[in-house]
Biopython code that builds the backbone (N, CA, C, O; Angstrom):
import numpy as np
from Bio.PDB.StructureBuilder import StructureBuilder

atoms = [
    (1, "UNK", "N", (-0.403, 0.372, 8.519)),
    (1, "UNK", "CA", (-0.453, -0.815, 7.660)),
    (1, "UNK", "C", (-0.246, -2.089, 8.469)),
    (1, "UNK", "O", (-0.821, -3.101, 8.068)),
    (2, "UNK", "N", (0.524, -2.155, 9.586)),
    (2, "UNK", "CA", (0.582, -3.167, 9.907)),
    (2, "UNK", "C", (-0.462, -3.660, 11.047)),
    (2, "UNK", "O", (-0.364, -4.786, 11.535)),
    (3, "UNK", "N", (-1.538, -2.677, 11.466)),
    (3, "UNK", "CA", (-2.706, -2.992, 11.880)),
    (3, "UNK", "C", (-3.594, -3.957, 10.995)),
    (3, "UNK", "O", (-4.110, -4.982, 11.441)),
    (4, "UNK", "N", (-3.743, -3.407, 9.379)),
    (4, "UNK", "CA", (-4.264, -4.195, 8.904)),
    (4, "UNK", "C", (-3.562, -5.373, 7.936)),
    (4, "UNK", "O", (-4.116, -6.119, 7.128)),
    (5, "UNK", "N", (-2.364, -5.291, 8.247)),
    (5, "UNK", "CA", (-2.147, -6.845, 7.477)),
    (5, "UNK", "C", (-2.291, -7.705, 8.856)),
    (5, "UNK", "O", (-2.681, -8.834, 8.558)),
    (6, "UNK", "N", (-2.164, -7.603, 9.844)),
    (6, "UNK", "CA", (-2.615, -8.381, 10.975)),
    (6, "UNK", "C", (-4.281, -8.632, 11.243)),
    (6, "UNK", "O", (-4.730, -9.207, 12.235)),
    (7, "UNK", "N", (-4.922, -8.187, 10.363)),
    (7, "UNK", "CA", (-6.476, -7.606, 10.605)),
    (7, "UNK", "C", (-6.887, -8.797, 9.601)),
    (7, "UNK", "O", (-8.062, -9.165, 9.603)),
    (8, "UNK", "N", (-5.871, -9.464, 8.668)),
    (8, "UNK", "CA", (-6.027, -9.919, 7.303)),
    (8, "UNK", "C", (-5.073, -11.173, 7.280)),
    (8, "UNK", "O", (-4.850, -11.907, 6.317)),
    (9, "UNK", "N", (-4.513, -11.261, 8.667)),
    (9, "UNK", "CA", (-3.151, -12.587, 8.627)),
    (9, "UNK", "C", (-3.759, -13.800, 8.306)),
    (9, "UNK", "O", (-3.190, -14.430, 7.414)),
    (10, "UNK", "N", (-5.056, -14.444, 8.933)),
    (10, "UNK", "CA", (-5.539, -15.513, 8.625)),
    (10, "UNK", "C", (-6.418, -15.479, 7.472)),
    (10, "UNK", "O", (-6.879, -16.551, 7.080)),
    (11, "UNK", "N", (-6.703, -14.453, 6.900)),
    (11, "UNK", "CA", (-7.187, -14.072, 5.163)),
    (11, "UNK", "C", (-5.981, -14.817, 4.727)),
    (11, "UNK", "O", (-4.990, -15.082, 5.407)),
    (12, "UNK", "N", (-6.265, -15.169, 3.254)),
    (12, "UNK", "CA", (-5.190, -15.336, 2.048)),
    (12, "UNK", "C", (-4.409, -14.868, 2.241)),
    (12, "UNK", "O", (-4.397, -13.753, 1.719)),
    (13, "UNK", "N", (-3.272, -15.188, 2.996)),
    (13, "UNK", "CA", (-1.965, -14.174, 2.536)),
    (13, "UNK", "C", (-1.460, -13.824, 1.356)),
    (13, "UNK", "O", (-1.267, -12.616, 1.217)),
    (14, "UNK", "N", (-1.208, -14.470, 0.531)),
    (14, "UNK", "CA", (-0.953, -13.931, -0.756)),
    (14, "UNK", "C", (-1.488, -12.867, -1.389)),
    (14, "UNK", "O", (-0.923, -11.893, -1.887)),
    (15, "UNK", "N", (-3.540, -13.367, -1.271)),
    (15, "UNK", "CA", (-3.701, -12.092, -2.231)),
    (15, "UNK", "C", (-3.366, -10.570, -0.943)),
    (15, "UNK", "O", (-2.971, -9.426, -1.170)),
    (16, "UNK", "N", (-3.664, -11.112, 0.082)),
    (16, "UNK", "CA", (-3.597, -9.875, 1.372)),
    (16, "UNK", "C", (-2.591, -9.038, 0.525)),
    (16, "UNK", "O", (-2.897, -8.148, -0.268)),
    (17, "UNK", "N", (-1.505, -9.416, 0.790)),
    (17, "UNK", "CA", (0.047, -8.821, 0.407)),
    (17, "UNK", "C", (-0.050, -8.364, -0.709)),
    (17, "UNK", "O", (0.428, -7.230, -0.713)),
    (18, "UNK", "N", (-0.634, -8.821, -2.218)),
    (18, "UNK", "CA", (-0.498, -8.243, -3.248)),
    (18, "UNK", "C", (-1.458, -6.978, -3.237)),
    (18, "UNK", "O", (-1.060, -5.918, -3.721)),
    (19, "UNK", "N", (-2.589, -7.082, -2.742)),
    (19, "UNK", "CA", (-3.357, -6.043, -2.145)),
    (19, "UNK", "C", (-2.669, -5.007, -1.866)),
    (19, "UNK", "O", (-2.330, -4.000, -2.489)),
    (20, "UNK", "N", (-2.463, -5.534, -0.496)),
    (20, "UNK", "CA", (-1.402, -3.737, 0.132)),
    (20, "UNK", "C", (-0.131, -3.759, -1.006)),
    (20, "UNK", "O", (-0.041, -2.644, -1.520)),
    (21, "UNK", "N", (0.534, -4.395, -1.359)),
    (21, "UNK", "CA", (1.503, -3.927, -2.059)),
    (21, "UNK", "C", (0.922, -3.026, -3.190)),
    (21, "UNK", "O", (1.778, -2.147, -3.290)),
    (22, "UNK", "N", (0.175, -2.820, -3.882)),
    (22, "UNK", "CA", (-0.786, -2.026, -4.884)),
    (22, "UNK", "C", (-1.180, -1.209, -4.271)),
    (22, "UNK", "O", (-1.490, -0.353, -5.099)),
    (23, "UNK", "N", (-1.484, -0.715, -2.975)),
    (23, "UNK", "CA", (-2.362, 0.360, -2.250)),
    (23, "UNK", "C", (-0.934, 1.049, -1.740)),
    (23, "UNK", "O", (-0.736, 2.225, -1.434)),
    (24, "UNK", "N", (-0.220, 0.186, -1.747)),
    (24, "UNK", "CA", (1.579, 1.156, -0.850)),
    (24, "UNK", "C", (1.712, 2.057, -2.651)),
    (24, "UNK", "O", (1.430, 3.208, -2.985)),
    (25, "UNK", "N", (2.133, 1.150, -3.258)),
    (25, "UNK", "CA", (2.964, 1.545, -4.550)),
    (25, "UNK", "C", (1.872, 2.873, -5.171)),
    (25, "UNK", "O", (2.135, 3.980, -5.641)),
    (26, "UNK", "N", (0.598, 2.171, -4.917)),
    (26, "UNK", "CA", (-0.212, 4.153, -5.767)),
    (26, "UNK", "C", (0.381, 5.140, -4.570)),
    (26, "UNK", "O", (1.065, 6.109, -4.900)),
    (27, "UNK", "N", (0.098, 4.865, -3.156)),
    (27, "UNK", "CA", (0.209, 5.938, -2.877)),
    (27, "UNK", "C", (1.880, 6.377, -2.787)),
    (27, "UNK", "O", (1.819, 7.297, -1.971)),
    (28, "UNK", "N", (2.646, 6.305, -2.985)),
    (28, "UNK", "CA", (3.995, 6.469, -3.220)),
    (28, "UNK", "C", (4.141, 7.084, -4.441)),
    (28, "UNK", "O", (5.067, 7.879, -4.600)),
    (29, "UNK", "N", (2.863, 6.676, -5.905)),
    (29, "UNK", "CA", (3.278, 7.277, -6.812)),
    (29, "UNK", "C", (3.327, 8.545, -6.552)),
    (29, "UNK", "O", (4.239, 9.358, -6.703)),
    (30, "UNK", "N", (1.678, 8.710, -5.920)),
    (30, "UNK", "CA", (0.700, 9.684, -5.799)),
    (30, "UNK", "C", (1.350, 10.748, -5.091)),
    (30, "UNK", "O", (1.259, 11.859, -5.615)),
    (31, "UNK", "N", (2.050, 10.644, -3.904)),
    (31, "UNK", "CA", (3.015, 11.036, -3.105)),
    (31, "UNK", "C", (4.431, 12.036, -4.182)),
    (31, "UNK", "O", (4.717, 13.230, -4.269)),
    (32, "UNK", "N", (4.998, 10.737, -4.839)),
    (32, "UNK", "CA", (6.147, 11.233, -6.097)),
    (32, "UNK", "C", (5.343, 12.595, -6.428)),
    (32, "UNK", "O", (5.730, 13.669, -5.968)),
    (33, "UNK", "N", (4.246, 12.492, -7.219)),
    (33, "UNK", "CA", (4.126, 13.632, -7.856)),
    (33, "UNK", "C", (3.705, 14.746, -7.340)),
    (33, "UNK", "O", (4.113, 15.759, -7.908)),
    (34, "UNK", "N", (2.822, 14.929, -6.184)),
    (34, "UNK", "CA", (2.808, 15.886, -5.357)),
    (34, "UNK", "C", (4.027, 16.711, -5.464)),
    (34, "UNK", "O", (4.110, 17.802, -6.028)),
    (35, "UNK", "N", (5.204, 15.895, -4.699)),
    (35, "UNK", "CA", (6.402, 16.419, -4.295)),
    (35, "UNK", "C", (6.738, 16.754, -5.679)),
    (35, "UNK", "O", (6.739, 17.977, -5.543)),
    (36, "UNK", "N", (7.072, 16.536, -7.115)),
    (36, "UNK", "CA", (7.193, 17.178, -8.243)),
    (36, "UNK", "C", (6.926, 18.688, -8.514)),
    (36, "UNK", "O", (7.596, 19.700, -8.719)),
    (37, "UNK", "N", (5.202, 18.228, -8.380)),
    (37, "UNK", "CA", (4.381, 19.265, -8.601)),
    (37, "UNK", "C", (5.007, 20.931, -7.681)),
    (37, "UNK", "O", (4.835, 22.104, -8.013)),
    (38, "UNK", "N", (5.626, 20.433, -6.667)),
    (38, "UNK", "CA", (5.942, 21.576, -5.714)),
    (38, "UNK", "C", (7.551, 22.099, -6.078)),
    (38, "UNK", "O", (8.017, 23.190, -5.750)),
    (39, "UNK", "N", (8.075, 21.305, -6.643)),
    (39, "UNK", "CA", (9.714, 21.487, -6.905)),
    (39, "UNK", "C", (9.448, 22.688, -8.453)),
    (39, "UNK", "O", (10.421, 23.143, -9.056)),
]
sb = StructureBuilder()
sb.init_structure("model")
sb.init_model(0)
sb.init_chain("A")
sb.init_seg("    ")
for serial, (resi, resn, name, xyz) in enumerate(atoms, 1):
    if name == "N":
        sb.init_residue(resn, " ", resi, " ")
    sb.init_atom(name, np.array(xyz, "f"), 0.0, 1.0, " ", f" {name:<3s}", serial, name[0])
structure = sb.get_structure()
């Protein structure tokens, strides 16, 4: 990730960041339930 928020520093920062923050948080959900699914 931090390849591409540097890939994206002189892009919009704002929307950059809200971007990855939405692409971190699914895959974390996505991640949560895996690990559920196995418990």
């Amino acid at each position: 990730l931090a390849g591409v928020q540097r890939k994206y520093a002189n892009d919009d920062d704002k929307s950059c960041a809200a971007t990855l923050g939405k692409q971190i948080r699914k895959v974390k959900a996505s991640l949560r339930k895996r690990c559920n699914a196995r418990l």
